[in-house]
Each structure stands twice: as C-alpha cells, then as structure tokens.
C-alpha positions in Angstrom: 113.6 99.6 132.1 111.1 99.5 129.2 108.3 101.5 129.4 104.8 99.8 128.4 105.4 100.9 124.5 107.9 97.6 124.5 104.7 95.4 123.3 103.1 97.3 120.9 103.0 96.3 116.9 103.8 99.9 115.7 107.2 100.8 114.9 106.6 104.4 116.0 105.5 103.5 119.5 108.8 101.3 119.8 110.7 103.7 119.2 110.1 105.4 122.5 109.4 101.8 124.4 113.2 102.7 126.2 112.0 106.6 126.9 112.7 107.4 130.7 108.9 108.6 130.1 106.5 106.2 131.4 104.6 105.8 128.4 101.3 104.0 128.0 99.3 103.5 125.2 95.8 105.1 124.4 93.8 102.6 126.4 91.0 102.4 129.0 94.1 101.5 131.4 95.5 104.7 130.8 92.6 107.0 131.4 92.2 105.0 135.1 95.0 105.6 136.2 94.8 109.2 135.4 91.6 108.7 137.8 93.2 106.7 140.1 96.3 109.5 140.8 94.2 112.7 139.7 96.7 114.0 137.1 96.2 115.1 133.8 96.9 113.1 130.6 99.6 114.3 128.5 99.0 113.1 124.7 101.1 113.0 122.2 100.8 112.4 118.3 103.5 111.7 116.1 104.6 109.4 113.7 107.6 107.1 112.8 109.0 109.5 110.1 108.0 112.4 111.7 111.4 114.7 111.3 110.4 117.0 114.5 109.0 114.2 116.2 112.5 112.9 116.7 114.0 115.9 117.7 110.9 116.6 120.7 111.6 112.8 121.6 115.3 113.8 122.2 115.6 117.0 123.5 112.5 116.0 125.6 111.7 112.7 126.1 115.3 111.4 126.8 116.0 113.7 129.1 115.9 112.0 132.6 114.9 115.2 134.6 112.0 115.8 132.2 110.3 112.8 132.4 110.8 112.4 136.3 108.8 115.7 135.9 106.3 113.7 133.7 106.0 110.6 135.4 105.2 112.5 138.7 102.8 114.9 137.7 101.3 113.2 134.3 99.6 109.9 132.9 101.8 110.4 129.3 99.8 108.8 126.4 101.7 108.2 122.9 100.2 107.6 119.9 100.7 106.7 116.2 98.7 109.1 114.3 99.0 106.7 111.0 97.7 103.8 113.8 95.1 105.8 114.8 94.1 108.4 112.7 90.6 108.5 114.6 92.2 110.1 117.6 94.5 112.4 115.4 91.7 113.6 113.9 89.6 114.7 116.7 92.5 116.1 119.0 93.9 117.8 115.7 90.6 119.3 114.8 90.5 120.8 118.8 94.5 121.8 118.4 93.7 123.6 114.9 90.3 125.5 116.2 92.1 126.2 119.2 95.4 127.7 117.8 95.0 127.9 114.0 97.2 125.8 113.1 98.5 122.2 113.8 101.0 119.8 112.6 103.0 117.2 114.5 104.5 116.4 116.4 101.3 117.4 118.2 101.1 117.6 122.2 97.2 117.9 124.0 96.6 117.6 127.8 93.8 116.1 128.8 91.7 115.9 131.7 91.0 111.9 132.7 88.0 112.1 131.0 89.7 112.1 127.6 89.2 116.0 127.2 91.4 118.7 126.0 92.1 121.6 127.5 95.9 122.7 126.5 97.3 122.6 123.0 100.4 122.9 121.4 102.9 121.1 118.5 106.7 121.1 119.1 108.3 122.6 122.2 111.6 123.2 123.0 113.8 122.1 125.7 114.4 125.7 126.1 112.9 129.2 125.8 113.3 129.8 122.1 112.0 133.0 119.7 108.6 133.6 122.1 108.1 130.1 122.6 107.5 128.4 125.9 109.8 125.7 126.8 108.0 122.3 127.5 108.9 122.4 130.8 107.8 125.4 131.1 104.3 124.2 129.8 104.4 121.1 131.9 105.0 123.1 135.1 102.2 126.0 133.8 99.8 123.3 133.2 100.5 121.1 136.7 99.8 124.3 138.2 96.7 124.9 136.8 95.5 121.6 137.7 96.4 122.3 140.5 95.1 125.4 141.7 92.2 126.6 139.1 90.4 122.8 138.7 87.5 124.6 138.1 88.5 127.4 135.0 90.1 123.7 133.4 87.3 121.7 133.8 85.0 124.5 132.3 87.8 125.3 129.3 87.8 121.7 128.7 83.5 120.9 129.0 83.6 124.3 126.2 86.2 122.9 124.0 84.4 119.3 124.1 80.4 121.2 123.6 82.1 123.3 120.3 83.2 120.1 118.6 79.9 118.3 119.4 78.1 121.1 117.4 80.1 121.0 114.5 77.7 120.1 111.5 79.2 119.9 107.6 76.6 121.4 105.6 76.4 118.9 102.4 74.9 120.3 99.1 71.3 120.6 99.3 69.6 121.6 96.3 66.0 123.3 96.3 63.7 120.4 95.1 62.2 121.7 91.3 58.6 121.5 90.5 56.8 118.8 90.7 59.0 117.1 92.8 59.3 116.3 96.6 59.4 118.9 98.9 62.1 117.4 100.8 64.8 117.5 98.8 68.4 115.5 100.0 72.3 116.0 98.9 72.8 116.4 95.1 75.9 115.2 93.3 77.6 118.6 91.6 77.0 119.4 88.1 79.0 120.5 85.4 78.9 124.3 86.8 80.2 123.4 89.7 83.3 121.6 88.6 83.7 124.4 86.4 83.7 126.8 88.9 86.0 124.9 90.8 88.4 124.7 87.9 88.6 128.5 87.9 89.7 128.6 92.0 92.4 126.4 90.7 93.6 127.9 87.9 94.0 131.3 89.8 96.3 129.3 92.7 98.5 128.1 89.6 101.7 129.0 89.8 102.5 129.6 86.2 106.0 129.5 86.4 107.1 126.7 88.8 104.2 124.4 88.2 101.5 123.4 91.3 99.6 125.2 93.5 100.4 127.8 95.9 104.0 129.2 97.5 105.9 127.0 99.6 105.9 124.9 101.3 105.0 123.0 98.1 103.2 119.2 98.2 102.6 117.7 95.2 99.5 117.8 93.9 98.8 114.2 93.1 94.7 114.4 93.7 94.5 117.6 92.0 96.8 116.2 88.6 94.4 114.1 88.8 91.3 115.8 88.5 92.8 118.0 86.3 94.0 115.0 84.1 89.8 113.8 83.8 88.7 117.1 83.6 90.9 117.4 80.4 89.8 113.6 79.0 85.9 114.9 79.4 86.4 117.9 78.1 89.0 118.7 76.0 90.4 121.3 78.0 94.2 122.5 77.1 94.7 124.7 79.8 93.8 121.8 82.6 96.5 119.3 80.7 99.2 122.2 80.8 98.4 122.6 84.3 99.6 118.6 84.8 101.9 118.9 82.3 104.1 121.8 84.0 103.6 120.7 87.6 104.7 116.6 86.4 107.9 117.9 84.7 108.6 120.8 87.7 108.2 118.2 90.2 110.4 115.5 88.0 113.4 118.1 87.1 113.5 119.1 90.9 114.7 117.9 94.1 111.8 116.7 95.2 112.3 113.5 92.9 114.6 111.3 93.9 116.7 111.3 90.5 118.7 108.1 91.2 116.6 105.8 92.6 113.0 107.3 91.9 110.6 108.0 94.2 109.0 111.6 95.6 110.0 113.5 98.8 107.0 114.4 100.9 107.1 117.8 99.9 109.5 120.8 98.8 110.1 123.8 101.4 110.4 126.6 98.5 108.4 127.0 96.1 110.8 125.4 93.2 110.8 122.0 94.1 114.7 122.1 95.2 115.2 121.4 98.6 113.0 118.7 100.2 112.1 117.4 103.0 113.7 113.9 102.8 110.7 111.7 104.3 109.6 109.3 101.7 105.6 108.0 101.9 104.2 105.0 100.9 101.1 107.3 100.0 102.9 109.9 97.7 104.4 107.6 95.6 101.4 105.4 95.2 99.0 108.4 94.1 101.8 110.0 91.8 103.4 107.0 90.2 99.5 106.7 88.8 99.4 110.2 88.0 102.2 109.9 85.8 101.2 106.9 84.8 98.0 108.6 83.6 99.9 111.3 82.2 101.9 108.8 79.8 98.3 107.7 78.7 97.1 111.2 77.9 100.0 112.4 76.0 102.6 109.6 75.8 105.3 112.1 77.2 108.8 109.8 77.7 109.7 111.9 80.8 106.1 110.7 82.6 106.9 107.2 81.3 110.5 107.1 83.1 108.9 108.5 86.1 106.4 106.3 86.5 108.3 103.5 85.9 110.8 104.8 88.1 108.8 105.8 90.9 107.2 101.7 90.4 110.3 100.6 90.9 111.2 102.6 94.1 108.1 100.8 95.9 108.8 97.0 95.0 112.7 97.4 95.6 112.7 99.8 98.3 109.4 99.6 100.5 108.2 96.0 100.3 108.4 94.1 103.1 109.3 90.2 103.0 104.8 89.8 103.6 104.6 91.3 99.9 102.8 94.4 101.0 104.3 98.0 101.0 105.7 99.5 104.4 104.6 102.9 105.1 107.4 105.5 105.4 110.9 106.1 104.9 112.4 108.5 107.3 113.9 112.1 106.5 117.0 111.9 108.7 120.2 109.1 108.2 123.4 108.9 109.9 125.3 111.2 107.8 128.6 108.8 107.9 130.3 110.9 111.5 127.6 109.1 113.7 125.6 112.1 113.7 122.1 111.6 112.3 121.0 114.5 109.6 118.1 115.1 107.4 118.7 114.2 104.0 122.2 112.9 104.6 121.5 109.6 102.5 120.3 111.3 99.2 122.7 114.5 98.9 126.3 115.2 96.9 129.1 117.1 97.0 131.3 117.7 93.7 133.9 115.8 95.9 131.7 113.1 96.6 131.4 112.9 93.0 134.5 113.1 92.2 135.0 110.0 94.5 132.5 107.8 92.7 133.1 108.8 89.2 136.5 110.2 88.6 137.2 113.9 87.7 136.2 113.9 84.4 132.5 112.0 85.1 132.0 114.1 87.8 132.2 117.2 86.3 129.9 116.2 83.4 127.4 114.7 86.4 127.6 117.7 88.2 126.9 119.6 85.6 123.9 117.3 84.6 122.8 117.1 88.3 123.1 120.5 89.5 125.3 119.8 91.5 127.3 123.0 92.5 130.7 124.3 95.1 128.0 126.3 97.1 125.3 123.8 97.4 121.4 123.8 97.2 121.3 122.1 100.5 123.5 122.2 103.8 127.3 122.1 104.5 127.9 122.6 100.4 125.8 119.4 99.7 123.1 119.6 97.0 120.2 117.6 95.8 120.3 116.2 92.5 118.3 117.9 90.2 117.8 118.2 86.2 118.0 121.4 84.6 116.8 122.0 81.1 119.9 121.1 79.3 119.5 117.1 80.1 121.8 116.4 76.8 124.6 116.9 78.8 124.9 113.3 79.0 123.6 110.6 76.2 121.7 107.9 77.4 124.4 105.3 77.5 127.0 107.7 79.7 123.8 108.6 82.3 122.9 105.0 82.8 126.1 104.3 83.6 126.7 107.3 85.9 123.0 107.1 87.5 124.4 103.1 88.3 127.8 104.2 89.9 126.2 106.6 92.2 123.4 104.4 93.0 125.8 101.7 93.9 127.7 104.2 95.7 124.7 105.2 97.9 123.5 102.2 98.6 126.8 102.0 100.9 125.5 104.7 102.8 123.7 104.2 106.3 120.2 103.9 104.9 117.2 106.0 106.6 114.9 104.1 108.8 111.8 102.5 107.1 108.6 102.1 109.1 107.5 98.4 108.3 104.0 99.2 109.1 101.7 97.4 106.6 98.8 100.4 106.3 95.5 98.9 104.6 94.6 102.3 103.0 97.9 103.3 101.9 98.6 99.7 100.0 95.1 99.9 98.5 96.7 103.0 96.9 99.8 101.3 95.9 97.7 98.2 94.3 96.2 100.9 92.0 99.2 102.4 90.8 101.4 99.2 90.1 98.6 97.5 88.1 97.9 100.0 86.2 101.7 101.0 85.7 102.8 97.4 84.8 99.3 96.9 82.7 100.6 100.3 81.0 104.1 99.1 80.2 104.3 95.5 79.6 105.6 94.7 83.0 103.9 91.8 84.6 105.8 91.7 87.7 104.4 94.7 88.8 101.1 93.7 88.5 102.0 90.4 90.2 103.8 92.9 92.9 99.8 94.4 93.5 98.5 91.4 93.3 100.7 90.0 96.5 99.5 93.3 98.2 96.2 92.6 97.6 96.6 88.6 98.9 98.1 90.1 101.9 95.5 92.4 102.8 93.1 89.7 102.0 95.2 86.9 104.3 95.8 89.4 107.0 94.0 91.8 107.1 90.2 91.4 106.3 88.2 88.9 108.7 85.2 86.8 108.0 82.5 89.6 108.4 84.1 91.8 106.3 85.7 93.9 108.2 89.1 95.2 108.4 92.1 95.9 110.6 94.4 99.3 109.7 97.6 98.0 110.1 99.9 94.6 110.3 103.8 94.4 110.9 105.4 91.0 109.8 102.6 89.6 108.5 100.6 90.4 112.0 97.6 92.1 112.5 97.1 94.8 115.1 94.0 95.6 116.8 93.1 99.1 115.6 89.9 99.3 113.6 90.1 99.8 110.0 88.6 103.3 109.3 86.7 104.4 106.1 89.8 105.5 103.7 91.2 101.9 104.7 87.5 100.3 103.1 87.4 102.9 100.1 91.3 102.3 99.1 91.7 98.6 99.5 88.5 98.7 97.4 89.6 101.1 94.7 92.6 98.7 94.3 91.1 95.7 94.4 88.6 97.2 91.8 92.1 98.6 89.9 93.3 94.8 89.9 90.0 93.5 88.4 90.1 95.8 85.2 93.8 94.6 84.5 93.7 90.8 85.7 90.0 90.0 84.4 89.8 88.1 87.8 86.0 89.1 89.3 86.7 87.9 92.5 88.4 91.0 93.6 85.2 92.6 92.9 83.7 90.1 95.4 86.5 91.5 98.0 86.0 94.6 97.3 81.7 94.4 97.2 82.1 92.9 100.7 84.5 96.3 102.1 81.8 98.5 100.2 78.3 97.0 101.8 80.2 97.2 105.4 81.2 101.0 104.3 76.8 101.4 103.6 76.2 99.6 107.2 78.4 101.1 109.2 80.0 104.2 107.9 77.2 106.3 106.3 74.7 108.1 108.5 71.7 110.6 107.6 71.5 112.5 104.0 74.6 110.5 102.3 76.7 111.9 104.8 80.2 109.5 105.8 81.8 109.4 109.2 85.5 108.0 109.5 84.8 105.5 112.2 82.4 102.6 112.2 79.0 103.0 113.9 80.2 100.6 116.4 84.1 101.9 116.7 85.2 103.1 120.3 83.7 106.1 121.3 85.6 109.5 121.2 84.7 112.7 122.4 83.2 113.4 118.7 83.1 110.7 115.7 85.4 111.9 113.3 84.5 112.7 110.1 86.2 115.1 107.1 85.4 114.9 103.6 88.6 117.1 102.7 91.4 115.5 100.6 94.8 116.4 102.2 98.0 114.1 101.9 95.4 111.4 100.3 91.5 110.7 99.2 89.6 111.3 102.5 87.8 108.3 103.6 84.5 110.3 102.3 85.3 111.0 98.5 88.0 107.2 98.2 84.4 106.0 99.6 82.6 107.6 96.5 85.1 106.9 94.0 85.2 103.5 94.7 81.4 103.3 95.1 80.6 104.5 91.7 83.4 102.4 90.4 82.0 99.4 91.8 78.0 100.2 90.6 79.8 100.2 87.3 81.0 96.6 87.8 77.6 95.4 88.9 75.0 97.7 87.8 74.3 98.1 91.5 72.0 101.0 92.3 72.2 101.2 95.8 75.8 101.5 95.6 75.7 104.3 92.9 73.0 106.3 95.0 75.7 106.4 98.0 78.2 107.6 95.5 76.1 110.5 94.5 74.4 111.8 97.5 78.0 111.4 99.0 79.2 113.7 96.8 77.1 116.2 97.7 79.8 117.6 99.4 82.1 118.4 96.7 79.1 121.4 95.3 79.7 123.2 99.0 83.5 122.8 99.2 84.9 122.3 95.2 84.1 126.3 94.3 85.8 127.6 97.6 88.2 125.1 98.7 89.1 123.6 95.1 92.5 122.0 96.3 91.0 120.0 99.6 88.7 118.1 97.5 89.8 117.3 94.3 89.6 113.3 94.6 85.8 114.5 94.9 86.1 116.5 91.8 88.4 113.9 90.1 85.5 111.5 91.0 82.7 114.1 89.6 84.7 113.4 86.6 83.9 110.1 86.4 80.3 110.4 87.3 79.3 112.9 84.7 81.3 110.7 82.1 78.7 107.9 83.0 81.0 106.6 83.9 81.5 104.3 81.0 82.3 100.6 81.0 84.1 98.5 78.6 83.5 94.4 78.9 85.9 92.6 77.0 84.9 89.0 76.6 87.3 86.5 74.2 89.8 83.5 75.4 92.4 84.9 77.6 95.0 83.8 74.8 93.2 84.9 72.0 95.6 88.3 70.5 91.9 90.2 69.7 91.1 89.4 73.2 94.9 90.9 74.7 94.1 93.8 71.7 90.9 94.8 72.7 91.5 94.8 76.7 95.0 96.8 76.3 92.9 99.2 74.2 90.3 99.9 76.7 92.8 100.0 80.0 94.7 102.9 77.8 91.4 104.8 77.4 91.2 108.3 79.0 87.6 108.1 79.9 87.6 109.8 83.6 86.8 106.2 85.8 86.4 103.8 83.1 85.3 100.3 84.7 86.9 97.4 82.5 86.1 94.0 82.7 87.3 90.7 80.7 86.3 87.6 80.4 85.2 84.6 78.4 81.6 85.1 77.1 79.3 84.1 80.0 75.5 83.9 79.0 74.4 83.1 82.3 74.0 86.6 84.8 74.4 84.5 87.8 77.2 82.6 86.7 79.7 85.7 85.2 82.3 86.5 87.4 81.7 90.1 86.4 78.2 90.9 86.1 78.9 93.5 83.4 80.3 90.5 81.6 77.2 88.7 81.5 75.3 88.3 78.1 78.2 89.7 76.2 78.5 86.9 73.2 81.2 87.1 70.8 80.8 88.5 67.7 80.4 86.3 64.9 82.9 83.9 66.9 85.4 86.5 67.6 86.4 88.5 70.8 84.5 91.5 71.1 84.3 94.8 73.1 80.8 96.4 74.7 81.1 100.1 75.9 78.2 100.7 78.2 76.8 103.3 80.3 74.9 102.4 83.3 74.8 99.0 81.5 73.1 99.9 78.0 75.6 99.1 75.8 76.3 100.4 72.1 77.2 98.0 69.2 79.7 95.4 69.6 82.9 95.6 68.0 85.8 93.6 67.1 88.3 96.1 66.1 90.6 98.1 68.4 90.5 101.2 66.4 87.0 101.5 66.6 86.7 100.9 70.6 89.3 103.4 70.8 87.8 106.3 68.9 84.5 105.2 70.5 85.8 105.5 74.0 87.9 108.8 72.8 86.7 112.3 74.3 83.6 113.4 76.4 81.4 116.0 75.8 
C-alpha cells in the first residue's frame, strides 16, 4: 500500500511513495500526529540523485522489519533537500555543529516540536567499522525517549537556544572623520580581494589544477572570480590558475568525453574517477566558465567544452516544458539487472573492441585511456584524454566519438530527476545565452529563452513572487527562496544583454524589489527565506558559496547588475552593503565566497555598461553589440536597442537618450550612467572596454 509520498510533485519523494515506511511529508499533519502518539519524528534528507541515499533507502527503508520498527515507535518525515532547501539548511547547520561534519543522506530525530536532538548521515543495516547500525540508533533513541524525556527535552531546548544565537558578523568599517558615527556594512576594497587572492593561490594545486586534495569539485565560482580578477587587472597568474584547472578538469574523468557534460565531482585529486551524478547546476555555472574562458583567451579546447557541455543540457536534461530537469543519477543498471554507479559512462578494451573493431579500438583506447587494468571497477575505465590527443585526427575521432555514442545510448540510461528548479534554470538561462550569443548558435539562446518563458508561465505569480520547483509544467507549493529570486534574475538580466528585449529586465526588477521587501533585514544583511515564509526553528540564512552562488552574493550580483540596467540606486546600495560580507569571509575562507568576490569584480570595475542603439538589422548595429557581449569587463551590463529619446518610453532605461551618430548605429560605454563619447566603430569600443585598472 502506498505510503502518503504517492501524491507529492517531487520525484525524490516518489521514489519512496511504495517504502513499507509510513512516510509523510514535512507538514503541520505530521508534527500532530507525533503529538497525538507521543513519538519522536524521524527526518530524513536526501535527494533524487543522492548515490548513498539509495543505498540507506534499501538496505533500510525496504526492509519490512525495519520499518515495522519505525512505524511503531516513529512519525518518519522525508524530505527533498533540493525541494526544500530551507529545512536542509537549518537541520544541516545543527547536524554539522553537532558532529562536524554532514552530508546526505542526512538522518535528525526530532522531538514533536520540530527540534533536534539526535544526528547522524548514513547508517548501516549492520554494525560496520565503529558505526552503529540504524537499528541500533532507532532502538537507542526509542529508549531514550523513553526513559530519560527529560535529558532529551533539555539536549534538544540547548541545541534549538545555540542556533538562535548565531549572528554573522558582516564587515563593519570604523566611520572616518567627519562622517557619521554609526557606520554600517562596507563593500570590500581592492585590499581585500587581494588578500583573498593570496588564500587562493596558496590552496592551488599546481600540478593537477583546482583547489585542495580530493575529493575534488570543480571550481566553477572560483574560475570565475579568478577569470574577472584577471580582466580588471591584468593578472597572469589568476588566468593560469583557470587555465590549468579548465584543461585538468576537460582531459579528466570528470568530463564526460562523449557526450559533454561534468560529473559532480572527482574522488582523487586528478580528476579520474568520478562520481557519476550529473547536475543541472554544474554544468550551467561551468559551460559559462568556459564559455568565458574562450572569451579571454580564445583557447579551442574551452570552445569545444563549452559547446559541448551546451549541448549536453538541451539534448539531455530538457524536459518536454522547455526548462532544464535537475539531476541525472550516479548509478544505472549495468546490463545483468544489477544497478552500479557509473555503469552507463564506463569501457572496457573489449567493449571497445565491440563497437569499433580491433583496429579502432586500439587507437580509441589509446586516445581514451582506456587500459586492461582499469581506472574504475571490474577492469572498466573512464574515458579520459591524455596529452597526446593526435592520436586520432579530427575526422577518425568524430567518427569514433559517434560510434560509441551511438553505442551508449543503447545502454539503460541513469534516472533523471524531472524537477524544474527555478534557481538552478536561472543558472542555465545564463550560460546558454551567452554560449550561443558567443558562437553563432541561435538555438541555444532560443533554448534560454523557453526556460525563461517557463519560469515566467509557471512559475512566477501575479505579486511577484515565486515557487521553487514544477514537474510537467506544474507548480508545487514550496516557496521560492532567495538563490531562486537572485538566479532567475541574473538570467533573465543574461537574456537581456544578448536579445536587446527590456522586458526581461521588467521580470527580473519585479524578483529583485520582492528580494528588498522580503529577504533583506537590518545592516544589508539577506536571510534565505521570505519575511513571511513558514517559520522554522531559526530563518536560515548563509552567505557562503558551495555547489552554487548562495542566495546572499546571486542576490548582489544580480542587484548590481540590474542598478546598471536602470541607474537604480536603491538597488545598487543593497548590492554593496550586501557585500559586506565578502571583507569578513573572502581573506579566510576565499573558496566559500567567491561568487561574492567574482561580484566585487564587477563592482570595482564600475561596473561598466555598453548601450548599443541602431536597427536590429543594421550590420554596425549586430557589429557593435557582438563586440560588447565579447568584452571582458568583470559584469559588463549590455543593452540594445533602437535609439529612444524619450526615458519613459526606452525599454532599457540605459538606452534612453542614446541618438545615433551622425545617422549611424552607435555604442555608449557608461559608468554609473555617465557615458564617454559615442562611437561607431567596433575597434574603438573594443579597446575602450579592454582592461581595468
């Protein structure tokens, strides 16, 4: 019989709606009947893609005598942690100060009240190298419930008084003389990011590219701070930063090198052996970091990536809505029934010799990596390219990347989670219209531009506010939360500069004032729920970039960005004292906050702003707009148009008394809406728009 998961939108949550576990939701429901029965609430986190997830949900939640146990003794909660992030943010926050460390999937009992007071990740069926089994920890914690209601209750009021009194201390400078004693958050200077630069260049690692030993994530935020740093500045050793992490990351095993598209991250430190999950999120943020690397440099290899890793998103995660689904699992049937991680994506030389014939193989396998022993299990390895890629000319590869393609694609396919996340599209509309403004390829900007209809259709309602997620062109109910406002805004903002069409700035003006209203509290600070969200034990709130932007520094990138459309001051205050935070966390913790530093970047560039007016069809028009979108300049706003004399009538308000030049199209690079001299020639907006300091 189906447990009460069976209705819910989330593709995670169904896939325990036929658990022997009587699961409910997180709901008010849920936390009465814990009340009702006086039992603890078991909560658990995962998500759909989640490798160990699967294998607790089997081991445990299958098992028929465990979830008797459960049912019995427990009110079992599941939730989707990429549904909900709000609640795996708070319960996360208690597992990691409790145990010092967290991850997923991640297991919290709770007392009715909604308050922790037992933590814990994975657990095994069984005893297993010092760990408790979960029975074990089911029986350990009935017991206490049991028998020592007080010490729980007190363990639990503690836990829930210590994350009340957690403050983040945003940068507060001294006020100087003459001015006002009470002095509020100040955005970081150019010592700061400097400093910051430093942390990161000692966490280098200098031989395999990125940051730190393994596991190894890629960088994408970071590339891309180091990427502005280097337009602003001029700085060699930031670009050689990006430049060895982009190829280390594109030569390894991480990159899918058949059908593009990153792994979520490598578990040594060369980028050779993944872990096979694919996200929505990665491949947004680094198809625009290469993307961006192709614009600094023109490198081919960033080029094919980008384009590559493009191409992944439309054929592989769109759904039939035209927006991007959020996840592609790790694990696959391997072909024997049995499901194993990364069964889909690895070779054998015999598999090879299979596809391609003995002679093709061996060249492939030589290409590839591929090897008798393996990089991965069983004798299978992950495709890889080592430094001798003239192994094979162009034509042979294409044709031997399109046999084994083909080949795959008969494979069982890994499960995709169809959930339509606002934030993580918002992403996604970034990189494709940049990457198809970049290389001539109009159906990928037509690709973000769906996205962005979808989100608009489906997902935004008439007061401006947002749901998180959607599956088949549904809403759900979950509140948007700020990194779903500041994404869908950055790409709606992304979609202006390479369509010309203001009213995405409209769209994305409306997500920003509700972000002011209802997201920002006292000194600048951000919080990651809405003033009027459901009430949690804390509001969460984390201005650290992880896996993507935090809420707080998307929110200030796409602030700023937005000021720079309009010349709006309010907005561009928000961004600044906003990024207050980055002076108190960019010198220690360089790494979990470089979307703030990235958008430092842009604020002490200006940042500048390009408004490109001329007839859509005129070639000076097409010239002078291609020239600006392939400027470095670290969050260059771009808008085109026809030549609007009337402020209230541009679509784009930095479009508005921009005439032509002596008839013809003509570019205006601005800061803070005090433009230089009009000009109608490309070269000259190029080398005025070239360099920083």
């Amino acid at each position: 019989m189906p447990n009460r998961l069976a209705h819910e939108t989330s593709p995670y949550l169904l896939q325990h709606a036929d658990n022997p576990v009587d699961w409910w939701p997180w709901s008010p429901a849920a936390f009465e009947e814990a009340r009702r029965r006086d039992v603890p609430v078991l909560l658990s986190v995962g998500y759909s893609s989640c490798h160990w997830c699967h294998v607790m949900a089997h081991e445990s939640f299958e098992d028929q005598g465990t979830a008797d146990f459960l049912n019995e003794h427990f009110v079992a909660v599941k939730v989707d942690r990429e549904e909900r992030p709000d609640i795996d943010a708070v319960y996360m926050e208690a597992v990691q100060a409790a145990t010092g460390q967290g991850g997923w999937p991640m297991t919290v009992f709770l007392t009715p009240g909604a308050e922790p007071f037992y933590f814990g990740t994975y657990f095994p069926p069984a005893p297993r190298h010092g760990m408790a089994s979960f029975p074990q920890v089911l029986e350990g914690v009935r017991a206490a419930w049991a028998d020592r209601r007080e010490e729980v209750g007190e363990v639990a009021g503690r836990i829930v008084r210590e994350l009340s009194e957690r403050t983040l201390a945003l940068g507060v400078a001294a006020p100087k003389e003459g001015e006002d004693g009470a002095a509020g958050p100040r955005p970081p200077t150019v010592e700061d990011v400097h400093r910051a630069l430093m942390g990161l260049t000692r966490e280098f690692d200098a031989v395999h590219g990125g940051f730190g030993g393994a596991p190894k994530f890629p960088p994408s935020m970071t590339l891309e701070f180091l990427l502005r740093h280097h337009a602003r500045t001029g700085s060699e050793a930031a670009l050689q930063m990006v430049q060895a992490t982009c190829e280390a990351m594109a030569r390894g095993g991480i990159y899918d090198q058949l059908g593009g598209g990153f792994a979520r991250y490598a578990v040594d430190a060369t980028w050779t052996v993944p872990h096979f999950e694919k996200m929505l999120y990665d491949n947004a943020l680094l198809c625009r970091v290469y993307a961006h690397l192709w614009r600094a440099t023109g490198s081919d290899l960033a080029r094919r990536v980008a384009l590559e890793t493009a191409d992944f998103l439309v054929r592989d995660m769109r759904t039939a809505q035209g927006g991007f689904a959020s996840a592609l699992d790790a694990d696959s049937d391997d072909g024997t029934g049995k499901h194993a991680e990364g069964a889909f994506y690895v070779w054998t030389p015999e598999q090879l010799r299979e596809v391609l014939g003995a002679e093709d193989a061996a060249l492939a396998a030589a290409h590839f990596g591929v090897t008798e022993e393996g990089t991965f299990e069983e004798g299978a390895s992950v495709l890889q390219l080592p430094d001798t890629e003239l192994l094979l000319d162009a034509q042979k590869l294409a044709s031997v990347r399109r046999r084994l393609l083909a080949a795959r694609e008969q494979r069982p396919r890994p499960g995709r989670d169809d959930k339509i996340v606002a934030a993580w599209n918002g992403l996604a509309i970034a990189a494709l219209a940049e990457t198809g403004a970049f290389f001539d390829r109009p159906d990928l900007v037509q690709a973000a531009t769906d996205a962005a209809d979808l989100l608009v259709r489906t997902h935004m309602d008439w007061h401006a506010r947002l749901f998180r997620t959607s599956l088949d062109g549904v809403a759900g109910t979950h509140a948007g939360v700020l990194e779903d406002y500041a994404d869908v805004a950055e790409g709606f903002l992304a979609l202006t500069a390479v369509t010309g069409e203001g009213v995405w700035v409209d769209f994305a003006g409306l997500l920003l004032d509700t972000v002011l209203v209802r997201f920002t509290g006292a000194d600048g600070q951000l919080f990651d729920t809405a003033d009027d969200a459901e009430t949690l034990i804390r509001r969460p709130q984390d201005p650290t970039d992880t896996a993507t932007p935090s809420g707080w520094t998307a929110a200030c990138g796409a602030l700023l960005t937005y000021s720079a459309y309009t010349g709006s001051g309010a907005h561009r205050e928000a961004a600044e004292r906003a990024l207050g935070v980055v002076r108190v966390l960019g010198p220690k913790a360089p790494r979990f906050i470089s979307w703030g530093l990235a958008v430092t970047e842009a604020l002490l560039d200006g940042p500048r702003e390009v408004a490109v007016v001329g007839p859509d069809d005129h070639p000076a028009t097409r010239e002078l707009h291609r020239t600006a979108l392939l400027s470095t300049a670290p969050g260059l706003a771009v808008a085109v148009g026809a030549p609007e004399s009337d402020p209230a009538a541009a679509e784009v308000p930095l479009l508005a008394n921009r005439p032509l030049l002596a008839g013809r199209p003509a570019a205006y690079v601005c800061r803070a809406f005090t433009c230089a001299a009009p000009t109608d020639d490309a070269g000259v907006l190029a080398r005025s728009l070239a360099g920083g300091e």
